[in-house]
N, C-alpha and C positions, 0 to 999 in steps of 0.2 A: 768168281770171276764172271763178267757179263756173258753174255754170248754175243761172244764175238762174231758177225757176218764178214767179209771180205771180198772187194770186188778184184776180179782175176784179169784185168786188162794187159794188153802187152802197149807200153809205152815205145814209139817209133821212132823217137828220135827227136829233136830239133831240127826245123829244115826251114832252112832261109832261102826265099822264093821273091819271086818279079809280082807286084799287082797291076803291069802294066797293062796286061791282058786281062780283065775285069772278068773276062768270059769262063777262067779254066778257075775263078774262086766261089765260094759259096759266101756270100757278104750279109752278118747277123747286123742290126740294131736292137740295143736293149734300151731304156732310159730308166733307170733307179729315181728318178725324182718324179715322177706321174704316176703314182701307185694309186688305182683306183678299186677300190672295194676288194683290198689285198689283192690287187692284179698287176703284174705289169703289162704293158705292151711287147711285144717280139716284132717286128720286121727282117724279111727274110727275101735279099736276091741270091736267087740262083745261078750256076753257071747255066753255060749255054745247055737248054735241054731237046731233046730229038725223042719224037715216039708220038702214038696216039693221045695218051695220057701219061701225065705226068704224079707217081705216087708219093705224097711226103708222108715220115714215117716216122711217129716218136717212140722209145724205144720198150718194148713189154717187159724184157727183163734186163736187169744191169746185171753183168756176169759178179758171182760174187755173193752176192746177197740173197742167193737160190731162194726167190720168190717171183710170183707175177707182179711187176710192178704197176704195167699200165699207165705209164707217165702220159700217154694220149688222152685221157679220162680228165687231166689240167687243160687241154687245151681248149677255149670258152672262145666265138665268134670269129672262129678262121676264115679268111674270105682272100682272091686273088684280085690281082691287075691285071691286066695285059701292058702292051706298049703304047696301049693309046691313052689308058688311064681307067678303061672302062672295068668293072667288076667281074670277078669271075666266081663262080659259085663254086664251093669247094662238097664235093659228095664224101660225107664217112662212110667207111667201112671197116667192121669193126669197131673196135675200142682205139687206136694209135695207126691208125691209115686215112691219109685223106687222099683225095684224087683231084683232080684238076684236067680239065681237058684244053690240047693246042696246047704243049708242054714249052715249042719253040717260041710262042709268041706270048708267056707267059713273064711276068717282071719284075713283080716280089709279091710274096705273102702275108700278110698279115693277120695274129690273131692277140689274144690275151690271155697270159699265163696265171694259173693260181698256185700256192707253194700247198704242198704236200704235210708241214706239220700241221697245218690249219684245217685241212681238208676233212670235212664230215657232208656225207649224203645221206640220207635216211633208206634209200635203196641197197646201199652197200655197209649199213653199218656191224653187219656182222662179219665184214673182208676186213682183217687184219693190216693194219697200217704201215704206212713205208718206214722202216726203222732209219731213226733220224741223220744220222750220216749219209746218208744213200739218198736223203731226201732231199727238198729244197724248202728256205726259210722265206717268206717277205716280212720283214717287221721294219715297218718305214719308219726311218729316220734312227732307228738303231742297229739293226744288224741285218744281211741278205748272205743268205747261202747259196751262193750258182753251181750244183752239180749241174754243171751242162747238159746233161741229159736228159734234164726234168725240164728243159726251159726251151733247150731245140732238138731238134729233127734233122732228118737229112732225107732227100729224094734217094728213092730206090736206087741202083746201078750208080750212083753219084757218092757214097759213103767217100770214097776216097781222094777225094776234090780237096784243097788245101780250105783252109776256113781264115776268114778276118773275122773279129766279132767286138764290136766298138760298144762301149757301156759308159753311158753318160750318169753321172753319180752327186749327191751331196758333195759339196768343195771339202768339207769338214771329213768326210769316210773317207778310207784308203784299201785298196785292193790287194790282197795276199793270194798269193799263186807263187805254184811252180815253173808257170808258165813267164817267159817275155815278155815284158811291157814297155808299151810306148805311153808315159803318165802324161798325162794332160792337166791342166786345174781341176777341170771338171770331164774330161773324157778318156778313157785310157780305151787301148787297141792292143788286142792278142792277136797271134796271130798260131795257127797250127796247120800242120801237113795234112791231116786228115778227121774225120769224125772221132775215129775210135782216140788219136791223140788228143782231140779238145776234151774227151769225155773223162780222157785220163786227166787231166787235170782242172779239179774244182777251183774255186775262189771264194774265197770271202770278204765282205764291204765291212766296216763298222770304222768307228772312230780309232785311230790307229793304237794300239798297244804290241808293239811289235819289237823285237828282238834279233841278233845273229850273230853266232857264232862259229868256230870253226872245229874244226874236229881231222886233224891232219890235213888233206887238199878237199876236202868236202866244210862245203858254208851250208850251216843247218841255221834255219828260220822258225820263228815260232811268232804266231799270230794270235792273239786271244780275244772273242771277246766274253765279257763275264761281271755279270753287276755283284758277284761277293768281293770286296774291297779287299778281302785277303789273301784273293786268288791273280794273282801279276803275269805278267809274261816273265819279268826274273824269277816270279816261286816255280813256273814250270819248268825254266830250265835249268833250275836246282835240280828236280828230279831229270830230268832230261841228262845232262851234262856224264853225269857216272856212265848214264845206261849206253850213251853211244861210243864212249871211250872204252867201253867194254867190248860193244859190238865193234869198232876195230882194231880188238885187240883179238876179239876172236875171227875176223878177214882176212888184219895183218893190214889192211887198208878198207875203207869201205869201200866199193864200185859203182860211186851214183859222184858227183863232182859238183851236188847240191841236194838239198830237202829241204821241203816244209811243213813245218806242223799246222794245220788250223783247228783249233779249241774253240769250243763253247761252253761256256760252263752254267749250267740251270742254279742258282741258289735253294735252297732249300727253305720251304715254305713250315713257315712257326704255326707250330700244334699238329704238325704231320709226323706221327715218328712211326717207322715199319707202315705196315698199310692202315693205320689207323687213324681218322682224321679226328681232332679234339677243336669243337666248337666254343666261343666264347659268348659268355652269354649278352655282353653288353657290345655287341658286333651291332651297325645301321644294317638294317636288309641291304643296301648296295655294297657294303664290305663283306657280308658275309656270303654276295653273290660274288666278287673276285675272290676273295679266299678259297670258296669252293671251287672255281672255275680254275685256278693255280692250283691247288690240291689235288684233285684229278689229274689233273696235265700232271701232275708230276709222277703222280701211282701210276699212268697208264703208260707214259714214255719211255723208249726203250733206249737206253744207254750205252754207248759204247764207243765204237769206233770202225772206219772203213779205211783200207789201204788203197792207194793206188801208185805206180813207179815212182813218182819222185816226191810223194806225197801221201797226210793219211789227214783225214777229218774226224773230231771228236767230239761226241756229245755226253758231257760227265755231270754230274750231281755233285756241287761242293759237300763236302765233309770237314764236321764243324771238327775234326779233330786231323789237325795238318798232315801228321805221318803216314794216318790211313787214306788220306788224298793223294798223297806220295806216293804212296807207295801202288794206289792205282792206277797212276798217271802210267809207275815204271813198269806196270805186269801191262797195261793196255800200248803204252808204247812202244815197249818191248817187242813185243809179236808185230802190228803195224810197219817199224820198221826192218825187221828182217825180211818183208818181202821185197824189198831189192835186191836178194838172193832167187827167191821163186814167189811170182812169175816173172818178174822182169827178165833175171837171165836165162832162165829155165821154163820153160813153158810147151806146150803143146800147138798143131796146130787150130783145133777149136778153139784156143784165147786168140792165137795171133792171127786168126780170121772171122771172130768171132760177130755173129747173127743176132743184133738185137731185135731183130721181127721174128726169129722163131733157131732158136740158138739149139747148139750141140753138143754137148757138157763134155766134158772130160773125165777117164776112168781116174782121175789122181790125185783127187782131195787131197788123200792119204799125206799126199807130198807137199798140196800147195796150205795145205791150213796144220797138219798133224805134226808134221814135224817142223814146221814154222813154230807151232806153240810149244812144244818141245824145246824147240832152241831158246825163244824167250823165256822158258823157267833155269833151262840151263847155265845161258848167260850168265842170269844174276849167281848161280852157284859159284862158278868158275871166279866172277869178280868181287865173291864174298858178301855182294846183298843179299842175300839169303844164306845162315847159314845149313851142313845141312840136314838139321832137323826138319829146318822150313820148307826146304827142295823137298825132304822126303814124304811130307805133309801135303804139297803142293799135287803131287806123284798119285799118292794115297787116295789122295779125295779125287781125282779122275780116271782110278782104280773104280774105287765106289759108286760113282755117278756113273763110267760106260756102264760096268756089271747089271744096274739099272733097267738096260736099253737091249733092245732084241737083240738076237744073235744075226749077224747080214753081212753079207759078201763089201767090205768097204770102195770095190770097183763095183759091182754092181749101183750099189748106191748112188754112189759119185755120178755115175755113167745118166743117173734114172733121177736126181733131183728132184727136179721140177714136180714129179709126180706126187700126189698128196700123199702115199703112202711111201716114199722113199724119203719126200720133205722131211717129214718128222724125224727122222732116225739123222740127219744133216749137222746136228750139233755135235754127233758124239764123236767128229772129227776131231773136236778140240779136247776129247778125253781119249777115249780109244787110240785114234789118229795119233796123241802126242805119245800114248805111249807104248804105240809101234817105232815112234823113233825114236824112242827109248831104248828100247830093245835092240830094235839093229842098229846102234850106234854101240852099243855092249856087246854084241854078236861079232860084229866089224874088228872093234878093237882086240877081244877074245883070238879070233882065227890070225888077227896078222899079228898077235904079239905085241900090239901097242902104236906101229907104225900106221894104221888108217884107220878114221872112224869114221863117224855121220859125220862129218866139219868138211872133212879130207873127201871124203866121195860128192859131197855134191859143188864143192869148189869145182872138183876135176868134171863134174857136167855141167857147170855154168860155162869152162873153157873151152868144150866141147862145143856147146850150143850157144849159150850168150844171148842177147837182146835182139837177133836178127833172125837166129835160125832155129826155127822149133823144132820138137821131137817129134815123129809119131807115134800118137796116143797108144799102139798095140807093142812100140819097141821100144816105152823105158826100162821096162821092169827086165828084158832078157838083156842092156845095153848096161842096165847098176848089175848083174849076175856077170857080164862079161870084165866088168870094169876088177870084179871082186872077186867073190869066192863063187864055187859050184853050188854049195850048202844053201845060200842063201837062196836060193830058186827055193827051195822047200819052207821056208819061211815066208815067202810069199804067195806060194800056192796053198796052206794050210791057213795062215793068217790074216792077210789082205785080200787076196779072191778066194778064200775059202772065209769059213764062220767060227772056226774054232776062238774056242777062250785063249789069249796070251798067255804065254809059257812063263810065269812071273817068277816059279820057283827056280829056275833051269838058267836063268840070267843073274838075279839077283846076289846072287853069293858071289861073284865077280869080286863084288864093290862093298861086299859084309854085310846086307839087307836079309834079314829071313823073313820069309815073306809067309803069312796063314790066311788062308782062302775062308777056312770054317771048324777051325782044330782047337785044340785047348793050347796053353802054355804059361811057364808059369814066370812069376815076373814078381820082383819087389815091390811093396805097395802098402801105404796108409792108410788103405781102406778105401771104400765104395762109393765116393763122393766125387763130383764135377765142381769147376768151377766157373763163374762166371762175372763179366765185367760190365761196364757202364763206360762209353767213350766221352759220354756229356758230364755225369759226376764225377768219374773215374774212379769208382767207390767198384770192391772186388767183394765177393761175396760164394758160398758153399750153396749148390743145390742139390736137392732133394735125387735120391736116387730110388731104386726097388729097393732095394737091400741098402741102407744110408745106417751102416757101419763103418767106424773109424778108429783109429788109435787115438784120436787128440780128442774127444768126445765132445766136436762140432755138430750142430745144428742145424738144418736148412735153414739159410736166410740168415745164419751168421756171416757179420763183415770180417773182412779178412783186414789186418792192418798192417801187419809187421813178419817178416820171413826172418829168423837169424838175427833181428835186432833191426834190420831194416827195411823202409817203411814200402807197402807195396800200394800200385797204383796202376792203374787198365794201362794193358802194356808192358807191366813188368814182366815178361815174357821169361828171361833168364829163372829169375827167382821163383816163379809159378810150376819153373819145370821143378823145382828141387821136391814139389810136392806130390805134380802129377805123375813125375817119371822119375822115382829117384835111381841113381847108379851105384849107389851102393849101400849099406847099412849103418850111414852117420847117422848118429840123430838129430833133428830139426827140432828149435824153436819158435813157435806163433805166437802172436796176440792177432785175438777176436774178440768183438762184439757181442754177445747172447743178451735177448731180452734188455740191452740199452747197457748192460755190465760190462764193464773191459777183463777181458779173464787171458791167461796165459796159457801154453801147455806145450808139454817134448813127449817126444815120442821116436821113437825108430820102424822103418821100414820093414818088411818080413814075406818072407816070401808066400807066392799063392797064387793058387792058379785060376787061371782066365780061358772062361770060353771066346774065340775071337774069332771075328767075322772078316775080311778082306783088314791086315793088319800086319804093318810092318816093324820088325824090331832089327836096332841095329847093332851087331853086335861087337864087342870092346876088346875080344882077343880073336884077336887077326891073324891068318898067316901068312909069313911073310910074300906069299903070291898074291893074297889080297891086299897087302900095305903098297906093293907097288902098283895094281891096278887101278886102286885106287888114288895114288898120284899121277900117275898118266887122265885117269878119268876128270877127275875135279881138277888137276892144276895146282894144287896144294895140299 
């Protein structure tokens, strides 16, 4: 799964406001049709300003995607007016501060933006690049991505000035947002309460491929654009469609009374497969400079996705094989939209007043990314996209992957981001973090018998708190101990602000999981072979192992054709297990491949034992404490 970043904004609401007093708004012009050397222009009145100087300020870091962004480092020939029309010299400071002196006699600004996927300096080419969600696009005459925070600013003390922001566009492009529009032929008008609300809501330009439907009183929208001809606004919300009727099934309603997806979808570049590029020989030196130049872009670009309240933006790589595009759409949408859970309704006050010139993190990743991804593998269990071998595998490998990553206090961290040496350790939210709330979601339900769990406790702090009134950051973690049990104090102080390894043996039998860290065990088995697939020929085949002994007397590099009489093919996931995992001692029929020969063979299973590393096995006699927990758990 990507690494996923997430911007941690608190959406304020929709506020319908007077422009009759021009003075109390901050008034943007953008024009989408004058794109000069991938630039636009910006023009910027301000409300009334008072001071010696006047500071505008584009923003260093977008909460969320815990890096330096430096969105000021786009901004190219910023220059002011006055009221007479005369010029005003705008002094940098820093990388994202400009000043302006006589703030009250000052009448708009203007400079010219560059987009962030395009950006290359030869000073900074070893600073890590805006991951593309979080970033901004200009590709004139096809696609434009307005994260508004890459494109404006706001005067100091002024953040919370209501904004108008008018974008003059191709007749042909159509604007997607979360946000209110007043449509024009060719000019549409937003309008928002404040900085941090415009920033919460991105937009995207392209030629319309748009979509919407409903999902009980919530209208969800999906925006695409995408030159794979395979890839529609109906295929995404094929995958879409389950994943949110799940998620209000697991609400009971959703709590947003609208969303929007915006996608981009990269196509994938022919002779590119994994990170290796395959050159043709009969390529013109100018094709096999685009080639290369796509090729790159596409190995270097980072994929994913950013949330924000009533909205998430997507930057995905088609896959020439539908299901596995599918099904990335449902693990990356999945998480994306559950934060209309947290932060929107649950939040701290560091998001809901949060410093984009020099911000103040919050101790609770843990909460706003760990158990959000949590919940999106969950989801899919509960509503049967995954079954759960697939959940337990999903589990497993973010077992694996934290185990990986130093041992570190997950509030400290949280708390310390920004820092180089805390940055790094930032991802293992999305492992670690999901399965901490794994755990006390198992813990929850364990101590109350069934009656609450993760689902139940943070509903009951969304009611508490909600989209207006934050926590503070030092009283969530004793206000979820007040809400719950005593016990669970000590799972927080050992687990999350302390460094201990999670207690995976101590949960796990709950729900019938034996879990081994680095033990032996022994297990039914064919022998010492792997297997692997091909999503482009769909051709399955036996790999090579240390010890590549077996009962059917396969060969590395033998094709696999036939399970039981029936034929297999990349994907056949059910049939694949009867051979990697068998459950009991049937015997199995293959045909394989060897040396170009089609040859047969049976064999049975037998037991034998396995040294294993971080490895779960799930076991098939239950008692009946664990048959009921585990319908409380899963839902079926």
């Amino acid at each position: 799964m990507m690494m996923i970043r997430s911007l941690l904004l608190l959406c304020l609401g929709f506020f319908s406001f007077s422009l009759s007093n021009a003075s109390d708004t901050c008034r943007v012009e953008i024009d989408l049709k004058k794109v000069v050397e991938d630039r636009v222009k910006v023009i910027i009145y301000p409300p009334t300003l008072s001071g010696k100087v006047a500071e505008f300020v584009m923003p260093a870091v977008v909460p969320g995607t815990y890096d330096m962004s430096d969105f000021g480092r786009f901004v190219h020939e910023i220059v002011g007016f006055d009221k007479a029309g005369k010029k005003v010299k705008a002094k940098k400071v820093g990388l994202n501060v400009f000043q302006f002196p006589n703030p009250a006699n000052l009448e708009r600004i203007e400079y010219w933006i560059d987009d962030s996927w395009d950006y290359y300096n030869k000073k900074e080419k070893n600073r890590e690049r805006i991951f593309e969600p979080g970033g901004t696009n200009i590709d004139e005459d096809r696609v434009f991505l307005l994260n508004w925070f890459g494109f404006i600013g706001y005067f100091e003390g002024y953040d919370k000035t209501p904004y108008r922001v008018s974008v003059t566009h191709p007749e042909e492009m159509h604007g997607s947002t979360a946000l209110q529009v007043e449509r024009g032929i060719e000019t549409d008008i937003m309008r928002a309460s404040n900085y941090g609300f415009l920033a919460d809501n991105p937009m995207m330009y392209c030629e319309p491929d748009t979509l919407s439907f409903m999902v009980a009183k919530t209208r969800v929208e999906i925006a695409l654009y995408s030159k794979d001809e395979n890839i529609t606004s109906k295929s995404i919300k094929e995958a879409i469609d389950p994943l949110a009727q799940g998620l209000k099934n697991f609400f009971g309603e959703l709590p947003v009374d609208h969303y929007t997806f915006l996608f981009m979808v990269r196509p994938k570049v022919k002779g590119v497969d994994g990170n290796t590029i395959n050159i043709s020989d009969n390529m013109s030196e100018k094709e096999m400079m685009e080639f290369l130049t796509n090729a790159l872009a596409m190995l270097t670009e980072r994929y994913g996705a950013l949330e924000h309240s009533y909205s998430s933006v997507y930057y995905l790589l088609a896959d020439s094989d539908p299901k596995m595009f599918k099904e990335t759409v449902q693990a990356v949408a999945g998480h994306e939209f559950l934060h209309i859970l947290t932060p929107l309704n649950i939040h701290s006050e560091e998001i809901e007043n949060f410093n984009f010139r020099a911000p103040k993190m919050s101790k609770h990743l843990w909460m706003y990314e760990g158990v959000t991804e949590y919940f999106a593998q969950y989801i899919l269990a509960r509503e049967k996209m995954l079954d759960e071998e697939e959940f337990m595998e999903e589990m497993l490998w973010k077992i694996k992957t934290a185990n990986r990553k130093s041992a570190i206090s997950f509030t400290e961290m949280s708390q310390n981001v920004l820092l180089p040496e805390f940055n790094r350790e930032y991802d293992n939210v999305y492992n670690k973090g999901a399965m901490m709330g794994m755990l006390i979601d198992l813990h929850l339900l364990d101590r109350s018998k069934g009656e609450m769990g993760l689902p139940e406790l943070m509903m009951k702090l969304a009611k508490k708190y909600g989209p207006n009134k934050p926590f503070k950051d030092d009283d969530l973690i004793p206000e979820i101990v007040a809400m719950t049990f005593p016990d669970l104090q000590d799972f927080f102080t050992t687990y999350v602000i302390g460094k201990d390894t999670l207690p995976y043996k101590k949960y796990f039998p709950l729900i019938g999981w034996e879990y081994y860290h680095n033990e032996e065990i022994e297990l039914l088995s064919f022998g010492d072979f792997e297997i692997s697939s091909s999503p482009v020929s769909g051709k399955v085949w036996f790999e090579s192992t240390q010890n590549f002994k077996n009962r059917f007397g396969v060969e590395a590099g033998d094709l696999l054709t036939e399970i039981n009489g029936i034929k297999v093919r990349h994907n056949s996931d059910s049939l694949l297990k009867l051979l990697e995992k068998p459950e009991n001692d049937a015997s199995i029929n293959i045909t394989f491949e060897q040396s170009g020969q089609k040859k047969t063979a049976k064999a049975r299973p037998v037991k034998k034992k396995f040294f294993k590393k971080d490895y779960i096995h799930i076991k098939k006699d239950l008692s009946p404490e664990q048959i009921a927990f585990r319908k409380r758990y899963f839902g079926w």
